[in-house]
C-alpha positions in Angstrom: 102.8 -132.2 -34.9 103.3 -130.2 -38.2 99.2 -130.7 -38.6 98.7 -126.7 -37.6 101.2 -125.7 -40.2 100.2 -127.9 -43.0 96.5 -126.2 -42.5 97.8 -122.6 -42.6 99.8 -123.3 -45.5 97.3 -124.7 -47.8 95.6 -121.4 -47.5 98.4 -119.6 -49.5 99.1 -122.5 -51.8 101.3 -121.4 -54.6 100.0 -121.8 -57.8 102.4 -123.0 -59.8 103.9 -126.3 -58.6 107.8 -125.6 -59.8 107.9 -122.3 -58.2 109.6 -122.5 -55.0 109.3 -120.4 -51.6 111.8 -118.1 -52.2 110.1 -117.1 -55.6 106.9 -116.5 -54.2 108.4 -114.2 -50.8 110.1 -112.2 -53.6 107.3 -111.6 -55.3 104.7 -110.8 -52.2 108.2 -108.2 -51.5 108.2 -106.4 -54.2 104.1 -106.4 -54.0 104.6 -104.7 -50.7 107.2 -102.4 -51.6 104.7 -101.5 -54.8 101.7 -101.1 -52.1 104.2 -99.2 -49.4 104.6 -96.4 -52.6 100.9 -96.5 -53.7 100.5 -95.9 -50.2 102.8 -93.0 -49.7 101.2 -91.4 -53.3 97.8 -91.6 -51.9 98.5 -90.0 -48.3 100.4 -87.2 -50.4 97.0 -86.7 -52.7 94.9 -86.4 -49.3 97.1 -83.8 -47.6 96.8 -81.7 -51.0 93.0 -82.3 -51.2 92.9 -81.1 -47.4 95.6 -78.3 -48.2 93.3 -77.0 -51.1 89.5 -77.4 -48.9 91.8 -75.8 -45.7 92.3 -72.4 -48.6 88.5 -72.9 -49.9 87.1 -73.1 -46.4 90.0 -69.8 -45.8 88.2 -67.8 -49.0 84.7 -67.9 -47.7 84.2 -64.2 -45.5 80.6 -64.6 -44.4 78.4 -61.8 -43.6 79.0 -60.3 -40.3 75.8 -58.2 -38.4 75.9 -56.0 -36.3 73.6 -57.0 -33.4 74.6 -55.1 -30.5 71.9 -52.4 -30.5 69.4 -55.1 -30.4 68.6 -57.4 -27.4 65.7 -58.6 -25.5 65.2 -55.7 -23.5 64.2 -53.5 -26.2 
């Protein structure tokens, strides 16, 4: 009956044979709470990266021509 969960489990086998379950779910915690701020740092980098190409793309005035005397008429 248990087969199914015997099979997942062996995929995340813990290493060490004396630590116990709750050892190893604090420690993936705390690796997601380190990933959840990596994660926040690196969305805060993008938006400044955008924020400084957004003022970059602001600065650049290209040439503007006049082109209303000439047509296909003429």
């Amino acid at each position: 009956m248990f087969n199914w969960f015997n099979r997942v489990v062996k995929d995340y086998a813990v290493e060490d044979a004396n630590a116990s379950l709750f050892d190893k779910i604090t420690a993936l915690e705390l690796r997601v709470l380190t990933l959840e701020k990596e994660n926040i740092s690196t969305t805060n980098c993008l938006y400044e990266v955008e924020n400084r190409l957004q003022a970059q793309i602001d600065n650049i005035h290209p040439v503007v021509y006049n082109l209303n005397d000439y047509g296909l008429d003429k």
